[in-house]
N, C-alpha and C positions, 0 to 999 in steps of 0.2 A: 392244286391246293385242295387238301380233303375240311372239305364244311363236318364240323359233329356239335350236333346241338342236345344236350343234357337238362330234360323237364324231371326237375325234383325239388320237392320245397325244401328250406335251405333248414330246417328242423328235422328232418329224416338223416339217419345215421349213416346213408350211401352218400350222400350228395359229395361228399369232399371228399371220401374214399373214391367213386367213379371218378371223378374229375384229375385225379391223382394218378391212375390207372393208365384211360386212355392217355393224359400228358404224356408221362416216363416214356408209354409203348411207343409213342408217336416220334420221341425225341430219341430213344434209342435204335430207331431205325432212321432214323434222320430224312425224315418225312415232312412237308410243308403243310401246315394244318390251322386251325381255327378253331376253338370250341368256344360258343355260347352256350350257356347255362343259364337256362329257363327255369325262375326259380317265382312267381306270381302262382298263388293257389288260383286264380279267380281266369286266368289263362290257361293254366291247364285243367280247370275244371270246365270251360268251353270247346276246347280237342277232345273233350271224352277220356281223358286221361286217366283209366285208373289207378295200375301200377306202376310203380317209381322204383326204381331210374327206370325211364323210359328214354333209351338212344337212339339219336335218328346219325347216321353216319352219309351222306351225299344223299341226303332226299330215302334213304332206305332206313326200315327202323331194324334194328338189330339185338337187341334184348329189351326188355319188358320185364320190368319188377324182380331183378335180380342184379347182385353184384358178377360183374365178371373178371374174372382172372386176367393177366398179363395175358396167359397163352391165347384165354380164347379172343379176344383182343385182336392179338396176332393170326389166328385163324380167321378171325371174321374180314381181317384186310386181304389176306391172303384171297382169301372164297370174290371176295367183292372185286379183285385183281389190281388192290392200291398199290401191293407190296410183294 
């Protein structure tokens, strides 16, 4: 089971585009997954949280304050050996 946890407050313009994203990649590879989506300003301003989306994929964080494409997505499972 791949844990992906997504800190973005739910007024920033990634938060449902990210969550959109990883979903699709995860289910078109037909991969067993989970995402919580961390979405409390007052939580992520106690992690030090600056940039949003901020991905943690199995305990490893994977982008920082960017949207990421399908592909890389797909690369960053790949790189991690989920997929």
């Amino acid at each position: 089971m791949i844990e992906v946890r997504i800190y973005c407050i739910k007024s920033n313009e990634n938060y449902q585009t990210s969550y959109n994203l990883i979903k699709e990649t995860m289910e078109e590879n037909n991969l067993e997954y989970i995402i919580h989506r961390i979405t409390e300003s007052d939580f992520i301003k106690r992690r030090n949280i600056i940039h949003i989306p901020h991905i943690v994929i199995n305990n490893q964080i994977t982008n920082i304050g960017k949207n990421l494409t399908k592909n890389e997505i797909r690369i960053t499972l790949i790189r991690m050996k989920l997929l």
